[in-house]
N, C-alpha and C positions, 0 to 999 in steps of 0.2 A: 483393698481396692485403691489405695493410694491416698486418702482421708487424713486429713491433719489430727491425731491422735493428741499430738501437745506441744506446745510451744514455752522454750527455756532461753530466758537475756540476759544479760549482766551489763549495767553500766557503769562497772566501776572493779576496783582490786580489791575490794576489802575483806577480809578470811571472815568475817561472819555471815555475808551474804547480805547483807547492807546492798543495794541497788542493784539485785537481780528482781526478776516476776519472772511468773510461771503459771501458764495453763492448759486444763487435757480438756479432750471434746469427744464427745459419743454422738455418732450419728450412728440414722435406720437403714434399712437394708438398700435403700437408696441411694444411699450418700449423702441424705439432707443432715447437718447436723440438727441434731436434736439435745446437746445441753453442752454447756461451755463451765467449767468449775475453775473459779481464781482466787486470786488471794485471800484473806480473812472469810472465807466459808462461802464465798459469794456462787450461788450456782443461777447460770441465764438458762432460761429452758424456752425450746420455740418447737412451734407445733401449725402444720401446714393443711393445707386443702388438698382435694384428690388433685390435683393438677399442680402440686407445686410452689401454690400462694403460702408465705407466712400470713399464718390467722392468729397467734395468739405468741405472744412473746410475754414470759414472768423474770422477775428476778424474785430471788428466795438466799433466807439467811437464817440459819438455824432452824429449817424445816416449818418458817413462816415465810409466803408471800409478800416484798416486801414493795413490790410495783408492779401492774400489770397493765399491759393495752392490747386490744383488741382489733381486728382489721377488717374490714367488708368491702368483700369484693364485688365489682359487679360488669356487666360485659365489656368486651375486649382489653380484661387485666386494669381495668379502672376502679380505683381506690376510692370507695365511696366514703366511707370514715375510719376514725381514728378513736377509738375507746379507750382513754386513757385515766387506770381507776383516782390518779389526782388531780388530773386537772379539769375531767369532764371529756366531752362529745368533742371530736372536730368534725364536720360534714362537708363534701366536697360536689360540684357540679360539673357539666363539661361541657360540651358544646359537640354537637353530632360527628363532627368530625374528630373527636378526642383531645381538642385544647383544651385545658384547668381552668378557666373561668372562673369560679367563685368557690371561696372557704366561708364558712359562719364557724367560729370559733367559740369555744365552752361559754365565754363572753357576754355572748350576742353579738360581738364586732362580727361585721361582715367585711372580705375582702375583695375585691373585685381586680379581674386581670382578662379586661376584654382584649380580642383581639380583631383587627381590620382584614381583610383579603389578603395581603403583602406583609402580614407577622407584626406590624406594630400593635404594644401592648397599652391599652389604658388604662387607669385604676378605677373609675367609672363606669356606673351599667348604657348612661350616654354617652360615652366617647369624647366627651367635650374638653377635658381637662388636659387638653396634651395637644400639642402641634408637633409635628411630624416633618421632615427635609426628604427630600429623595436619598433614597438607599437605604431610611434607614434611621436618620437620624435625629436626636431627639432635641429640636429649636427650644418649646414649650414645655413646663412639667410645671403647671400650676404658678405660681408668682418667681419659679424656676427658669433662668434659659442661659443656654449652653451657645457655644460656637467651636468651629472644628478648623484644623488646617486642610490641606489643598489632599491631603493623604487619607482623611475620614477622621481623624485620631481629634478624640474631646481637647481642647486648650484651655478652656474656661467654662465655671460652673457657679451662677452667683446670682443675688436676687435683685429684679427691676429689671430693666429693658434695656441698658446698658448706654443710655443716650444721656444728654449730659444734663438738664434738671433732675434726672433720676437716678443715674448714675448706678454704679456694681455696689450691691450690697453681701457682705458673705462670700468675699471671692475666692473661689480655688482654683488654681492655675496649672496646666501638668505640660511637662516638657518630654520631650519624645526623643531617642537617638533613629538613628540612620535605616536603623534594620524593623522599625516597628516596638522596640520596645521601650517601656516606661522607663524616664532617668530620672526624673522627678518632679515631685507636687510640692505645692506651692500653697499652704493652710491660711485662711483670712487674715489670723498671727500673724502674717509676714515668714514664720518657719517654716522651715524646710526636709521635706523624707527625699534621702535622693536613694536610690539602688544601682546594683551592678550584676551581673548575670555570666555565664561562662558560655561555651559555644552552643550549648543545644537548648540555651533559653532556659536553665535553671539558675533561678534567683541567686545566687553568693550572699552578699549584705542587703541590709536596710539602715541609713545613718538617720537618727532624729535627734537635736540637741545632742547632749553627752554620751548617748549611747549608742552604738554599734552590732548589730544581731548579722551575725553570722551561720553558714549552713554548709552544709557536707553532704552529699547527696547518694543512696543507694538505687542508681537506675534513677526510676523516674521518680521516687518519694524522697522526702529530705529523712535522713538517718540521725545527726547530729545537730546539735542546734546550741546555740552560748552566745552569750554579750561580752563585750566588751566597753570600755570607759575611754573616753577623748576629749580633749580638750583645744581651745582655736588657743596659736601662739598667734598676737599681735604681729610681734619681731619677726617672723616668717610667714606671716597670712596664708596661713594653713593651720589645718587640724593634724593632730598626732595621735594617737591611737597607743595605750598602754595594752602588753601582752599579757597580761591577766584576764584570765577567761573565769566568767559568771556565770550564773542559772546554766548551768551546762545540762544537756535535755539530751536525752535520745528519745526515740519516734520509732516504733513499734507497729507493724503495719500488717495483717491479716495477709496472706502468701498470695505472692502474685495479684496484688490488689492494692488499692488505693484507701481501703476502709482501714483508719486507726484501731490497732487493738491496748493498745499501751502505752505510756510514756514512763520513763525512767528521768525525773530530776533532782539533781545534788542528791546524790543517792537516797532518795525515796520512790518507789514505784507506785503508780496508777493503773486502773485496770477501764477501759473507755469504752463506753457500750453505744451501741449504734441503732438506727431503725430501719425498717425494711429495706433503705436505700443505701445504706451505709452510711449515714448524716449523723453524727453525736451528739448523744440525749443526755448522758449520765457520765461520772467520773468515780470510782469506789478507789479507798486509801487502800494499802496491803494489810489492815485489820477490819476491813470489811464496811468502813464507814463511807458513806457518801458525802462524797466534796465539792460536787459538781455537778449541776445539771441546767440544762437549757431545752427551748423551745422555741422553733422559727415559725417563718411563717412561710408563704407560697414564695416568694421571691427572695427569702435566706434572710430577712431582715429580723431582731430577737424580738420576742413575745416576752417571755418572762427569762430569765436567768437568776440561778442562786447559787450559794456558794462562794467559791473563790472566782470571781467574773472573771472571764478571757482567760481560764487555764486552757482548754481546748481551742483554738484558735481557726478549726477545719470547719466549713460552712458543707456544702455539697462536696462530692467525691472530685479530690484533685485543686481544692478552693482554699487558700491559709488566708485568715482576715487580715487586716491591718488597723487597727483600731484607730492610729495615726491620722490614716487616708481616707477611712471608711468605706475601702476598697478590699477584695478579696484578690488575691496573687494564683492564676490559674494556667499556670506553665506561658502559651504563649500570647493570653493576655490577662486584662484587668477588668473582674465583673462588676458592677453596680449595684449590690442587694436593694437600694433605696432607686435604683432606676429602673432597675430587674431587667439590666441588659450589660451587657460589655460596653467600655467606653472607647473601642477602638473595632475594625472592622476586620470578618474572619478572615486571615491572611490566606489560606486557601476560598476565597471565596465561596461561590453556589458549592461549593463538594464539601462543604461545612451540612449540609441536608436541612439548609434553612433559607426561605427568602430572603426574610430580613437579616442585613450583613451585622447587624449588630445583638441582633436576638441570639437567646440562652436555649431555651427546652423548651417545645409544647406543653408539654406536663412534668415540671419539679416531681410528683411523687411514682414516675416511673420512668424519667428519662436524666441523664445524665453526660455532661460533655467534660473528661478530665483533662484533657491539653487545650481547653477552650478553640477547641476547631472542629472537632465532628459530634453529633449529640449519636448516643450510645443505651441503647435497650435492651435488658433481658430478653426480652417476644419482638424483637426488630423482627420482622417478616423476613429481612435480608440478612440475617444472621443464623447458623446452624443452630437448631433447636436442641437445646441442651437436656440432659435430663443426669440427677444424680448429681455425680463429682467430675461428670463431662466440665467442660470448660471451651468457649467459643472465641476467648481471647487469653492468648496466651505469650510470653515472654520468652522467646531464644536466643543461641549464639550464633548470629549469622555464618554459614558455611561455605560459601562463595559461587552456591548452585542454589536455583529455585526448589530441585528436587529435592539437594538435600534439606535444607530450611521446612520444608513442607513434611520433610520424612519425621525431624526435631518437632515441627511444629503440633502435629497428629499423636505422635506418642505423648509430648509434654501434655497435651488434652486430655487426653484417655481417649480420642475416637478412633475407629478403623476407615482406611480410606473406603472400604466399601459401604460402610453407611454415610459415607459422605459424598455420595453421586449427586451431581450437581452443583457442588461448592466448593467453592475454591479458595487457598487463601493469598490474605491482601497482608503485605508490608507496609507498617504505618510509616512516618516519617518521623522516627522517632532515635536513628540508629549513634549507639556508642559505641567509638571509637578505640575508648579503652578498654572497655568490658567486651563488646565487641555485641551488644545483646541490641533488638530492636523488636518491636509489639509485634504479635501477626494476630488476624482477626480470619476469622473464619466466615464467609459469605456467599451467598448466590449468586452464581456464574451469571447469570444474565442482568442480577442487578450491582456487578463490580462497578461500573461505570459512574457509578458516585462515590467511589474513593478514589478513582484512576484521574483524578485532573490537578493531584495533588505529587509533589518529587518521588513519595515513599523512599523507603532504608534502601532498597536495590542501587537507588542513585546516588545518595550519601556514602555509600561503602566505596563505588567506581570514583567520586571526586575525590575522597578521604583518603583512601586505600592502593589509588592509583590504576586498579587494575577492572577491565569488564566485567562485567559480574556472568556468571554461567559458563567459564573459561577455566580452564587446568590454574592458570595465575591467580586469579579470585579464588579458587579451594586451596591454593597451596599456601597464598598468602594466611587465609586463615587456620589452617594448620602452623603454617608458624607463630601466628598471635597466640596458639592455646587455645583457638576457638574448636576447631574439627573435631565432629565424633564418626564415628562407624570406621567404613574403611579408607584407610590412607588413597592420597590419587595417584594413578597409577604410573608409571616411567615414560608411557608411550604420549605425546603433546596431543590427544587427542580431546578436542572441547568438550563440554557438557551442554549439554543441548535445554533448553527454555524446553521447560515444562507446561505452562500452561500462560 
């Protein structure tokens, strides 16, 4: 039925298999998988509710249990706890209308994530610890306060009130280019992380001090990853960058999805396990030892971590930390674990499916936004209801008609258009030029109208591409990329006509 049976990488030449990983999957008659077997004996086994909830996730090693947790669910797909056999209970609250409100953690720590009418979040059950700007923005955060330029984007983040007996204590200072995104921060050190990004808003570098981390990007996830060494010449006031690449990484990512299943570095493979949401909890060597484990909290901020700290670098789906900035990198912005909101405002605005322009998710443990612009739900009311190895988002090669993109888009799913009356799919804004490929999400016709106030790939292919899209030119164009499938267009210049 189309089920990923196994997965084989290689990050490297080496004839003994030095910096390959490998894993097979058995799912039930549904599609769910139900066990994932990797390197050094490791087998993950997950086991669901009649409706499709993961209930019980094990890891086993040598025909012993070697971690398990537990899930409880409770109405409308809210995640009441987390039974985790080492660390204890986590318990979660919500609030009638489904915002996450409160954790009490194995601890007794309690967490609090109030929220007001308009999406601003407190960390208090009174509300009081936080002052609030219009749209959004966050003045106040305890002995914390921020100011913003003329564009919403944070400038400054430092303690005291900023007036001159009390002056900036802890200053972090972030500089912005032209287009919205991050060029760099500015640490109390006086040091500097600056970045550079290529056209569709995937990161390139990050320079800090001597070193240089660089990226290579598959679609929307990074593929490749290595350092680099540089050094400031005086006599030229500039830095120089030597061409020896370091920690050379590749990044291994569950198909058509944003959840890590791997890393391969200086040929040693990892095998990286996830929890219900795709958030990474554990890290297993290719002899079956664990190396790596972490635990967040409601707004991705770390609980416990052991192991080798900061191997896994991914917070929520589509989020790489920075340990530098203590910022996460979330395509086309920057989150705040410790603000638990982005520090710059949704560049799509209201069709982000949030009041607040600088709020994350209602609920961390069932929502997720991976290009930091729309938040994204398995049970979104306004997304086709999947069941199985269906898929409601999926990844194609734009074809230069709606029809056909839609025709790609439904087969790549596994749906048939006749069970999908009433929905229709949306082009994200996400399109590449070279590959030629862009997201499409599957939605309800009547509530498109919260994705439609944003460009979508239709409009990036016509700027990019030169030609209208739904047009004999737009198909033919992409038959000459190598993009078109089915059948060639035809001799006669007759349009293709907008489908929906």
């Amino acid at each position: 039925y189309g089920e990923l049976e196994g997965f084989t990488a290689t990050g490297g030449s080496e004839a003994d298999g030095a910096g390959s990983w490998e894993s097979s999957h058995r799912h039930d008659t549904l599609g769910f998988e139900v066990e994932r077997i990797l390197p050094g004996g490791v087998v993950r086994s997950f086991a669901y509710d009649d409706i499709g909830r993961l209930v019980d996730a094990r890891i086993r090693k040598d025909s012993r249990t070697r971690h398990m947790r537990r899930y409880r669910w409770g109405v409308a797909d809210r995640l009441l706890s987390v039974e985790d056999s080492r660390r204890g209970e986590t318990r979660y609250s919500y609030t009638p209308t489904g915002q996450l409100d409160r954790a009490e953690y194995p601890d007794g720590r309690e967490q609090w994530r109030k929220s007001d009418p308009v999406g601003n979040l407190y960390p208090d059950p009174d509300m009081k610890l936080r002052r609030y700007l219009s749209g959004g923005r966050l003045e106040q955060d305890g002995e914390w306060h921020c100011e913003y330029d003329a564009d919403g984007n944070l400038t400054e983040r430092y303690l005291g009130t900023g007036k001159w007996l009390d002056g900036k204590k802890d200053r972090w200072r972030y500089r912005w280019n032209a287009d919205g995104s991050l060029a760099k921060v500015v640490r109390p050190d006086k040091r500097e992380v600056e970045f550079t990004y290529d056209a569709l808003g995937r990161r390139l570098s990050k320079s800090f001090g001597t070193t240089v981390t660089r990226w290579v990007w598959n679609g929307n996830v990074p593929l490749h990853q290595w350092k680099q060494r540089r050094e400031y010449s005086v006599m030229e006031d500039r830095w120089n960058t030597d061409t020896e690449r370091h920690d050379m990484t590749v990044w291994l990512f569950d198909e058509e999805s944003f959840v890590p299943m791997a890393m391969i570095k200086e040929g040693r493979s990892y095998s990286i396990l996830t929890d219900q949401l795709g958030t990474p909890t554990e890290a297993y060597d290719a002899d079956g030892n664990e190396v790596w484990s972490r635990m967040l909290d409601m707004d991705g901020n770390v609980i416990e971590e052991t192991g080798n700290k900061g191997m896994v670098p991914f917070l929520f789906q589509g989020q790489y930390y920075d340990r530098e900035t203590g910022l996460a990198y979330n395509r086309f912005r920057y989150y705040s674990p410790k603000m638990g909101m982005y520090v710059s405002q949704d560049p799509i605005g209201l069709a982000g499916r949030i009041l607040n322009l600088y709020g994350y998710v209602d609920d961390t443990n069932a929502w997720s936004d991976i290009f930091g612009l729309i938040k994204f739900e398995t049970n979104d009311p306004d997304l086709f209801p999947v069941t199985g190895n269906q898929q409601n988002t999926v990844t194609i090669k734009m074809q230069g008609s709606r029809g056909r993109d839609f025709t790609a888009a439904y087969k790549e799913a596994g749906i048939s258009r006749k069970s999908a009356t009433g929905y229709t799919w949306h082009h994200n804004d996400d399109f590449n030029p070279i590959t030629g490929t862009c997201t499409m999400v599957l939605v309800r016709t009547e509530g498109r109208h919260k994705y439609e106030s944003h460009t979508g790939a239709v409009k990036q292919f016509q700027d990019l591409m030169g030609h209208k899209y739904d047009t004999r030119a737009a198909v033919v164009e992409s038959q000459s990329q190598g993009w078109l499938m089915g059948r060639k267009p035809s001799e006669k210049k007759n349009s293709y006509q907008k489908t929906s």
